[in-house]
C-alpha positions in Angstrom: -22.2 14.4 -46.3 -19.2 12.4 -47.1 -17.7 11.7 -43.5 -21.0 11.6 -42.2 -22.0 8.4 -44.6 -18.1 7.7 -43.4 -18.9 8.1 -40.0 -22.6 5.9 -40.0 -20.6 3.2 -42.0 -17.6 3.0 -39.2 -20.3 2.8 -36.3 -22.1 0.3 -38.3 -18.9 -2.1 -38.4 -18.1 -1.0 -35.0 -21.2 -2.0 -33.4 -21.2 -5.5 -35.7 -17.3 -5.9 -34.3 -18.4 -5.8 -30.7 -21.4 -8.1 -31.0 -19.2 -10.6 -33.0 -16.5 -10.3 -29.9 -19.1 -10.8 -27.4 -20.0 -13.9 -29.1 -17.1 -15.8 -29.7 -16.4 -14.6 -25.8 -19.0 -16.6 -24.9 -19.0 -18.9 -27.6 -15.3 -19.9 -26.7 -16.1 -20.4 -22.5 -18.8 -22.9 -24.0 -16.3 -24.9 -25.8 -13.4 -25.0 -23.1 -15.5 -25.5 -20.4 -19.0 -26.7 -21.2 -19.2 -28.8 -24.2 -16.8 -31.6 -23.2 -14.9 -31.5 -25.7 -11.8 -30.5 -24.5 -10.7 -32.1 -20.9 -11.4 -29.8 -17.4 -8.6 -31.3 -15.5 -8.9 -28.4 -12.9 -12.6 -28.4 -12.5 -14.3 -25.6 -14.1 -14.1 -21.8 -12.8 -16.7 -19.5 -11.7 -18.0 -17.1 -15.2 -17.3 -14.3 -13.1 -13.7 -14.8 -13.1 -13.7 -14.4 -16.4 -16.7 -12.1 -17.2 -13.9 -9.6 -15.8 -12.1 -9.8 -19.1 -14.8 -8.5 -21.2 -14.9 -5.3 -20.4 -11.3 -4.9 -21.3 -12.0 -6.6 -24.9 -14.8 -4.9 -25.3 -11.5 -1.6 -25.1 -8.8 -2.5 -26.3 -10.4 -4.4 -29.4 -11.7 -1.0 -31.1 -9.0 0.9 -30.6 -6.6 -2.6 -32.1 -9.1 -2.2 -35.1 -8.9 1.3 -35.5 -4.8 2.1 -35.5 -5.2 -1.0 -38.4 -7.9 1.1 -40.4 -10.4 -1.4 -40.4 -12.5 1.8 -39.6 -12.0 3.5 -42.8 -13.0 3.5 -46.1 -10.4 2.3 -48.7 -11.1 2.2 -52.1 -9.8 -1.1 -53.6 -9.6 -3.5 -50.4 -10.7 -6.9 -51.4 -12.3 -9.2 -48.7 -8.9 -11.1 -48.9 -7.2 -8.0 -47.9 -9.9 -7.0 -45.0 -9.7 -10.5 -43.6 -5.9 -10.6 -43.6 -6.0 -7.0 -41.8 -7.9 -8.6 -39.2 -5.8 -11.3 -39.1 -3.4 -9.0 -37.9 -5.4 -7.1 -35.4 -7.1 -9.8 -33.9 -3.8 -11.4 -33.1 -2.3 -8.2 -31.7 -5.5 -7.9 -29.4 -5.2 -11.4 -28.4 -1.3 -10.3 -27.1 -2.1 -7.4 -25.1 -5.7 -9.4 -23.3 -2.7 -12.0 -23.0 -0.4 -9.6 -20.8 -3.1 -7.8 -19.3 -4.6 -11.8 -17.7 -0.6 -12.6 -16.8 -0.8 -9.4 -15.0 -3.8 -9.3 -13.8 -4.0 -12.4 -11.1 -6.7 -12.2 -8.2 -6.7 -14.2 -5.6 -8.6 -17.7 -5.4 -9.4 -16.9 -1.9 -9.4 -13.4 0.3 -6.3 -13.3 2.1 -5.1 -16.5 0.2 -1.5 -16.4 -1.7 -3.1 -18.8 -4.4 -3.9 -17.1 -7.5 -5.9 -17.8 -10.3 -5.1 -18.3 -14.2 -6.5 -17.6 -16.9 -6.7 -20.5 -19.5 -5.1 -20.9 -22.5 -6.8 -22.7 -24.1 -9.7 -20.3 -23.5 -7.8 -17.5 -25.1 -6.4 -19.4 -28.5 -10.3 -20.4 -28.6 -11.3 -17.1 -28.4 -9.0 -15.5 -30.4 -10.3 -18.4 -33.4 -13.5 -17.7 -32.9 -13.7 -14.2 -32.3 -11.6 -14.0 -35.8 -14.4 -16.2 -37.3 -17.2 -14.4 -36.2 -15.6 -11.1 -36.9 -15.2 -11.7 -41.0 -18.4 -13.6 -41.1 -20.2 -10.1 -39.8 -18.0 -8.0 -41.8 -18.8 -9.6 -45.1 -22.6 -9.8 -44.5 -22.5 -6.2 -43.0 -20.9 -5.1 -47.1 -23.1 -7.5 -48.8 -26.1 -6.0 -46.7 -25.0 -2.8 -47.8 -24.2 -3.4 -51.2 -27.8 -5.2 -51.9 -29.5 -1.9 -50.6 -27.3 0.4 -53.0 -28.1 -2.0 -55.5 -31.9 -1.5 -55.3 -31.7 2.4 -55.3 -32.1 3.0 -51.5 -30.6 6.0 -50.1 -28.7 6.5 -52.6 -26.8 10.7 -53.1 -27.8 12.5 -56.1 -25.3 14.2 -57.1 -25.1 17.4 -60.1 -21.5 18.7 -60.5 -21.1 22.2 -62.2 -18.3 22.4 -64.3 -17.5 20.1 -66.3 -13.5 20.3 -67.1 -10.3 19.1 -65.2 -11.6 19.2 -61.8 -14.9 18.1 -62.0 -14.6 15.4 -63.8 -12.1 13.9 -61.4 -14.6 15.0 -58.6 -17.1 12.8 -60.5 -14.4 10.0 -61.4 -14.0 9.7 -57.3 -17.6 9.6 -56.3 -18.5 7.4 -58.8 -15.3 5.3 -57.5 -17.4 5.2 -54.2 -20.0 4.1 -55.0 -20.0 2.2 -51.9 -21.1 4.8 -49.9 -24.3 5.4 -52.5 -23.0 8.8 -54.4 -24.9 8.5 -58.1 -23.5 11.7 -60.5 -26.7 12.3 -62.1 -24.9 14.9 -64.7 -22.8 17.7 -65.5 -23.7 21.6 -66.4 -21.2 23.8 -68.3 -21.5 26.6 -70.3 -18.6 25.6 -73.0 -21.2 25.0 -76.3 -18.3 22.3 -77.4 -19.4 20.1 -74.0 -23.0 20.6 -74.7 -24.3 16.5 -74.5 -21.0 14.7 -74.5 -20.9 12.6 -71.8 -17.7 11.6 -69.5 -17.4 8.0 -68.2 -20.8 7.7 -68.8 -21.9 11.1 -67.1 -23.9 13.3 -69.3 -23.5 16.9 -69.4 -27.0 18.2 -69.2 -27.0 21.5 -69.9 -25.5 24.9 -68.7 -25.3 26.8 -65.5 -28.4 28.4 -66.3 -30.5 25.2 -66.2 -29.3 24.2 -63.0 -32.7 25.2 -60.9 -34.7 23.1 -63.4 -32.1 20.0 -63.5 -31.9 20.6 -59.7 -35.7 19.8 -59.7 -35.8 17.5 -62.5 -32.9 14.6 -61.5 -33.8 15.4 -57.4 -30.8 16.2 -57.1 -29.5 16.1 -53.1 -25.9 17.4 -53.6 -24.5 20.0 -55.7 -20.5 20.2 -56.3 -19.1 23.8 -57.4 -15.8 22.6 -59.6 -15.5 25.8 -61.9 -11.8 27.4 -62.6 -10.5 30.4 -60.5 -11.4 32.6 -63.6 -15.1 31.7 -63.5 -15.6 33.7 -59.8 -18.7 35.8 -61.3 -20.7 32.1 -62.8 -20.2 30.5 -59.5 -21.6 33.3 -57.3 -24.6 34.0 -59.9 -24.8 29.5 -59.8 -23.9 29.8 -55.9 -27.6 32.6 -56.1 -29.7 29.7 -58.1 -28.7 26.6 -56.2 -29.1 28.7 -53.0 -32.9 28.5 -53.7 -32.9 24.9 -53.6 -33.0 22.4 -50.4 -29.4 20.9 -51.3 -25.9 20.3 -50.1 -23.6 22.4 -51.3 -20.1 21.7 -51.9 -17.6 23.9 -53.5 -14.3 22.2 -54.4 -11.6 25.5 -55.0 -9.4 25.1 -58.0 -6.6 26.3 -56.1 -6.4 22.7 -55.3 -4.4 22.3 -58.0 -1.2 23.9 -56.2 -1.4 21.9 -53.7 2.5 20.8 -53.2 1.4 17.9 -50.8 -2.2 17.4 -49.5 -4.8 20.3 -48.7 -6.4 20.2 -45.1 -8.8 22.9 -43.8 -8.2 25.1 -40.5 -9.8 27.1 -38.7 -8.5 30.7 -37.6 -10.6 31.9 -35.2 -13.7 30.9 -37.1 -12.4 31.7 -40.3 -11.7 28.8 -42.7 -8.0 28.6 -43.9 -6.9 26.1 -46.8 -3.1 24.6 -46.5 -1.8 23.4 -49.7 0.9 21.6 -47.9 -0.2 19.3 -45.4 1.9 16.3 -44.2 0.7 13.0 -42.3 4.0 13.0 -40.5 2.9 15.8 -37.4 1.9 15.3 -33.7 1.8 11.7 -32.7 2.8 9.9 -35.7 5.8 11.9 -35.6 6.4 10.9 -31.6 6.2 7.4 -33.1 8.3 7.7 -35.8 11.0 9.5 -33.6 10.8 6.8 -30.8 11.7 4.1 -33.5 14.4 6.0 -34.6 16.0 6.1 -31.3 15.6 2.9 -30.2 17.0 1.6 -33.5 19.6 4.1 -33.8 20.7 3.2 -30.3 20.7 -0.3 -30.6 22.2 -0.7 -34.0 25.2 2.0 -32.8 25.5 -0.7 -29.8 25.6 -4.0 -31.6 27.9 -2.9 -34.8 30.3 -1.8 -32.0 30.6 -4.1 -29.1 28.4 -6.9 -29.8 29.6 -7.9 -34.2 32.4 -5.2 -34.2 31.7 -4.1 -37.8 32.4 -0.2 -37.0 35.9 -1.2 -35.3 36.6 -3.5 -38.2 36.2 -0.8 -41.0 37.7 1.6 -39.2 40.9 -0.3 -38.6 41.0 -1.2 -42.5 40.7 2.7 -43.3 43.3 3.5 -41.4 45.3 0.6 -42.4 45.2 2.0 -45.8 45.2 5.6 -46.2 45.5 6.2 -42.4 43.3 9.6 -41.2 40.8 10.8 -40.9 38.3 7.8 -40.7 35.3 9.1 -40.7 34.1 12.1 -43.2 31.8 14.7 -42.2 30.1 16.8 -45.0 27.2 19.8 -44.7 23.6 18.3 -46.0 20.1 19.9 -45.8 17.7 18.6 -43.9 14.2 19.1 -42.3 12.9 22.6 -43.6 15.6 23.3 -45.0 18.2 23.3 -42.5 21.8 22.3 -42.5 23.8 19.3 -40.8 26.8 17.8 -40.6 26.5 13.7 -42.3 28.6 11.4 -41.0 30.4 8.4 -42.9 33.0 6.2 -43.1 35.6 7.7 -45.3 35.9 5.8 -48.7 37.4 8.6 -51.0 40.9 10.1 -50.5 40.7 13.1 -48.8 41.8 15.6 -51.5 39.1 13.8 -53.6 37.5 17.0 -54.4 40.4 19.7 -54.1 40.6 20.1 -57.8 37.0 19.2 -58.9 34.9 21.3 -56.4 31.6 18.9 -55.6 30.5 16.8 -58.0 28.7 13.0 -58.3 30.5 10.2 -57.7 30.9 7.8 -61.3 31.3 4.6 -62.3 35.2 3.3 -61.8 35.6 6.9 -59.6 39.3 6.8 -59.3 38.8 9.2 -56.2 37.8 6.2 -53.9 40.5 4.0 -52.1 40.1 0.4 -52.6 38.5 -0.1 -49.0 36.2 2.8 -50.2 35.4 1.1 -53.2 34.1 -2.2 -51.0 32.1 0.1 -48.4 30.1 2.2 -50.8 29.0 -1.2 -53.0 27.5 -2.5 -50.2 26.9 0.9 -48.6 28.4 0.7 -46.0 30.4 3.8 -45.3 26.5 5.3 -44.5 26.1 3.2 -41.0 27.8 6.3 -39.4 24.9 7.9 -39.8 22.9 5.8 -37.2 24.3 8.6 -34.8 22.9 11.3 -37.1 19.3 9.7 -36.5 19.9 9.1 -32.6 21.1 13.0 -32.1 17.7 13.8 -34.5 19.3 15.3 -37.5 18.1 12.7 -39.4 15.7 9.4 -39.7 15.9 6.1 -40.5 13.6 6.8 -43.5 13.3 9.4 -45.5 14.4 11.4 -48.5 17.9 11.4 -48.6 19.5 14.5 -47.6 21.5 16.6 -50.6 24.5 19.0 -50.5 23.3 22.5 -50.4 25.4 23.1 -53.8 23.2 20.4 -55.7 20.1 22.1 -53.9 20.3 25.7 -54.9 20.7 24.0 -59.0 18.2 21.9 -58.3 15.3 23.8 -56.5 15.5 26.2 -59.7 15.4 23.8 -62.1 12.6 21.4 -61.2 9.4 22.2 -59.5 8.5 21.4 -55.8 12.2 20.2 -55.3 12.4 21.8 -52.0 8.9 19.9 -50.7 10.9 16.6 -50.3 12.5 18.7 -47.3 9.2 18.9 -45.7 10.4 15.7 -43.2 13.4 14.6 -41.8 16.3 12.9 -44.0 16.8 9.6 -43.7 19.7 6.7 -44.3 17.1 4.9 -46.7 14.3 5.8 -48.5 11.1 4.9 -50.9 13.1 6.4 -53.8 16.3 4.3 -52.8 15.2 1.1 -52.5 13.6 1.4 -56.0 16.7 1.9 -57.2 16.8 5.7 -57.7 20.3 6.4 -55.7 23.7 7.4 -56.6 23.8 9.4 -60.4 20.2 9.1 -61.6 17.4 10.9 -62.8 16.5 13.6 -59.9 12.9 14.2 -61.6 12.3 10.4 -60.8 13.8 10.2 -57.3 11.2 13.3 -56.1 8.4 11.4 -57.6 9.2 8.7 -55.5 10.2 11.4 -52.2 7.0 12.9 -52.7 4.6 9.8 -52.8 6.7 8.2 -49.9 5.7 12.4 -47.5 2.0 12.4 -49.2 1.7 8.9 -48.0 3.5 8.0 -44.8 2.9 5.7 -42.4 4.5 3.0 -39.6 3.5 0.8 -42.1 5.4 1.7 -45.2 8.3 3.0 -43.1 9.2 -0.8 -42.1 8.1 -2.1 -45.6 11.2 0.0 -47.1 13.7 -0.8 -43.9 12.6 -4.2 -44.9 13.3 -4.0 -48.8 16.6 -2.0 -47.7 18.0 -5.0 -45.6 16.7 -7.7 -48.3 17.6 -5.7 -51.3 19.1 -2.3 -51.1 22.3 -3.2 -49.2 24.4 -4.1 -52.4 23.2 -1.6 -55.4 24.4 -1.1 -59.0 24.1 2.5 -58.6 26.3 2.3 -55.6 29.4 3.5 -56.2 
């Protein structure tokens, strides 16, 4: 029920997306070339010329507003925030139809060497308009939409059983959608202490063994199943009842509640399997991801080396101080767990830890040589491990990767330590550039590793390599 209403609102905006393009198409050949308003120095072209181009709008503008999630349903995004998406989109649509009209350039004339061009001022016009006509269908699509939930029409009746942890935030999130017309009608449980309390203004109606008569009563459509792992026999005796009825039925397991990242459903050869440990970073967000990596990762190695000779420069003052070796190599844990060598520019002597064993580094750490002491403020001594990132041991973002001593204390002493090693390592991270580096609380730092895997995408990945260049070069806990 829920991705179908997702699905019939998507094709909804779709179909008002390509209508609105295929206006301002015209719309904008009208202004260039037939309203006078703007000069035709070259006379004015044949429509077919340029009726060509619609079909490839009418492709690539979709897909533009698709990969930007203007296709989904976010709970939360203001008009401002919608408008500004397709700001965005809009004006990387307009770029590719750009270099697709450069490229494409027929002849004026079989056999002729002439060729024609496209206008400009055709495609800033359309891109204007086509923005214009865009929000203005967007907004009266969700006003239209919002006027007919309003009113009561086709709206989702909706009776969740159970009314403890998990159904009420089951009940908290459709009634957080309301955009999509879910009403929770009520709850039924059979704890006596629940019996007419209401939750966020949801009354509990009675127990499991109303539910054929509430079913009938409140016309109920949909029925959610949200009771505990401990209440198996109620929900097959409720499963019996509500069986009877012409309803959805949807049955939310409470072994949702060890989920270590997201939950997905799969299918084993027509068996349904839960994972409790699903990441957004497989398949072709992970071929994106890795391309960045190396193209930045090459690029960056290149630059700091021949082009602003930063790694010659550090390595000459190491040496010039404490001589050899000048880099450092030490053993990390990575991706699932397994071990790399991490390279770095060496800022500690190198006996630093023969008496000590592995340990933090502190405040004033007498262990570090005065170039040291300049690299790691500013973080420096870590740009070695651009080549950690173009070989693939590591990303550019990601959790930062731990010494295996600190992760054999650490995966026993706090829970779901060892999901943060469900991606790739990187050089910067969510956690890091929120200032949870260095000696600081570890229980903090996996919050932060663990939103940054549950929520990935291109997106945030270059909103924290941009707070890393603007912010998280020079850190107090740097040291």
């Amino acid at each position: 029920m829920i991705q179908e209403r997702h699905r019939k609102r998507a094709a909804l905006y779709l179909a008002g997306d390509l209508l609105a393009t295929v206006a301002a198409f015209f719309a904008a050949w009208f202004v260039r070339f037939e309203a006078g308003w703007i000069p035709v120095t070259k006379g004015i072209p044949e429509f077919d010329r340029y009726l060509v181009l619609l079909p490839i709008v009418l492709v690539i503008w979709p897909i533009v507003l698709y990969f930007h999630g203007l296709y989904q349903v976010r709970r939360g995004r203001s008009r401002i925030d919608e408008i500004l998406t397709l700001v965005v989109a809009i004006l990387l649509a307009s770029i590719l139809l750009s270099s697709f009209s450069a490229w494409y350039r027929p002849s004026l004339e079989p056999g002729s060497r002439d060729y024609f061009t496209y206008s400009r001022w055709f495609m800033g016009l359309f891109m204007v308009l086509d923005l214009v006509f865009v929000s203005f269908t967007r907004l009266l699509i969700r006003h239209s939409l919002q006027r007919r939930q309003l009113k009561g029409h086709n709206l989702q009746r909706i009776l969740v059983l159970g009314a403890g942890r998990l159904g009420k935030e089951i009940a908290g999130k459709l009634q957080l959608h309301r955009e999509l017309g879910f009403r929770v009608v009520g709850f039924l449980d059979d704890d006596p202490g629940k019996a007419s309390l209401r939750y966020e203004g949801i009354p509990v109606l009675g127990t499991l063994d109303d539910v054929e008569r509430i079913v009938e009563e409140q016309e109920v459509d949909t029925v959610y199943l949200t009771l505990p792992l401990e209440a198996h026999k109620k929900m097959l005796r409720a499963l019996r009842e509500v069986a009877r009825e012409c309803v959805e039925i949807k049955i939310v397991p409470d072994v949702l509640q060890y989920a270590t990242i997201k939950a997905s459903l799969e299918d084993l050869d027509g068996t349904p399997v839960i994972n409790l440990s699903q990441v957004p970073l497989q398949g072709w967000n992970s071929l994106v991801k890795r391309g960045i990596d190396i193209a930045v990762s090459a690029t960056g190695l290149l630059i700091l080396t021949f082009l602003i000779p930063v790694f010659p420069a550090i390595a000459l003052a190491i040496w010039l101080e404490d001589g050899r070796p000048i880099f450092y190599r030490q053993e990390r844990m990575g991706l699932d767990g397994q071990r790399f060598q991490i390279w770095k520019f060496r800022s500690m002597r190198t006996d630093a830890e023969a008496s000590t064993g592995p340990v933090w580094a502190t405040r004033n750490d007498d262990r570090r040589t005065r170039v040291g002491e300049i690299l790691r403020r500013y973080s420096l001594d870590e740009l070695p491990q651009l080549w950690n990132v173009l070989t693939g041991a590591m990303s550019l973002v990601g959790p930062r990767p731990e010494r295996p001593t600190f992760v054999r204390e650490f995966k026993h002493k706090i829970p779901q330590y060892m999901h943060r090693h469900r991606v790739k390592a990187g050089i910067t991270g969510w956690a890091q550039v929120h200032g949870w580096r260095g000696n600081t609380s570890i229980k903090k730092r996996l919050q932060y590793d663990l939103y940054y895997i549950e929520n990935w995408s291109l997106k945030l990945d270059l909103k924290i390599l941009w707070m890393t260049l603007r912010h998280g070069l020079r850190h107090r806990n740097a040291y």
